[in-house]
C-alpha positions in Angstrom: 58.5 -136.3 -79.0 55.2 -138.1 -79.4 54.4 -141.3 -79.2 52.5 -143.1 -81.7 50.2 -145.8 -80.8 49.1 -147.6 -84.1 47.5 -150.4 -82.1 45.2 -147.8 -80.3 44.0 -146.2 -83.5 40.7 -147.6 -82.4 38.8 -145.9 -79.5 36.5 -148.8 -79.0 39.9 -151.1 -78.5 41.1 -148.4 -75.6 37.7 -148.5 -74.0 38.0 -152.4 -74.1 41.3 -152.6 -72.6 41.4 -149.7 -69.9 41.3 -150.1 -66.7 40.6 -146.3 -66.4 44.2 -144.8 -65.2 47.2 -144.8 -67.1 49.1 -147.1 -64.5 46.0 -149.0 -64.1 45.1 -148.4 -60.5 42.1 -147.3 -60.6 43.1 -144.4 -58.8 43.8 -141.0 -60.8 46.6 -139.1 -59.4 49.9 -136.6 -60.9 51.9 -139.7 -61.0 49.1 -140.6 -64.1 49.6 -138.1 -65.5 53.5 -138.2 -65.2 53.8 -141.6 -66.5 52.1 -140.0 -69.7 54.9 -137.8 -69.6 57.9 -140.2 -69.5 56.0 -141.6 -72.6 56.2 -138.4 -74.8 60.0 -137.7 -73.6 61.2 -141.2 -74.1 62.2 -142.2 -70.3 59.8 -145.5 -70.4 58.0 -147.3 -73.1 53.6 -148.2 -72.3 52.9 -151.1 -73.3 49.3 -151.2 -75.5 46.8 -150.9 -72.4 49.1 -148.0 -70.7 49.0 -146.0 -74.2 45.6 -146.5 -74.4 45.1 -145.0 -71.4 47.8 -142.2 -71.8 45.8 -141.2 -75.4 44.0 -138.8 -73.2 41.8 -137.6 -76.3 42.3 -140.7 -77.9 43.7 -139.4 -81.4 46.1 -142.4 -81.9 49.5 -140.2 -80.2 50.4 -139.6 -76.5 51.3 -136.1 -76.4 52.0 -133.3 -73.7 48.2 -132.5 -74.1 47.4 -135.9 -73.0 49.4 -135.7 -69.7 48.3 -132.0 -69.1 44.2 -133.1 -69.5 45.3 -135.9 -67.1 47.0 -133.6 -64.3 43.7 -131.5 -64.9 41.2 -133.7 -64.0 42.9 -133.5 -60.5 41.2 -130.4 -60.6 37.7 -130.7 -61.6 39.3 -129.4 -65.1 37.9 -131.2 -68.3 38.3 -135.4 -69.0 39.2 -138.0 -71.3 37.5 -139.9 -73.5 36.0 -142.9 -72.2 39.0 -144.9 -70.1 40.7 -142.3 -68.1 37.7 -140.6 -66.2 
């Protein structure tokens, strides 16, 4: 599944209403990038800011790929656009 997220079309929007993790924390950790997760299989439902946030690339859809760049960054491994790093 993905989730579409037509009112985060706009990067500049995201970048305005991030708080820079997916759960808002401040704070990137697995659970991050497992809340993307429950997004693209349909366990929980973001609301605007948490898609935002999720949009790992920021193409408008939280995907697997989003949660996967998330869990990465853990690692030293790649980044978001502006909002999650």
């Amino acid at each position: 599944m993905i989730v579409n997220s037509p009112s985060c079309q706009a990067i500049s929007f995201c970048a305005e209403l991030s708080n820079e993790t997916v759960n808002g924390d401040g704070s990137i950790t697995a659970g991050d990038a497992g809340m993307a997760f429950e997004y693209v299989i349909g366990f929980e439902t973001p609301d605007a800011e948490e898609a935002c946030n999720a949009d790992c690339n920021g193409d408008g859809t939280i995907t697997a790929g989003d949660s996967w760049s998330i869990f990465m960054i853990l690692f030293g491994e790649g980044g978001c656009i502006e909002g999650i790093e």
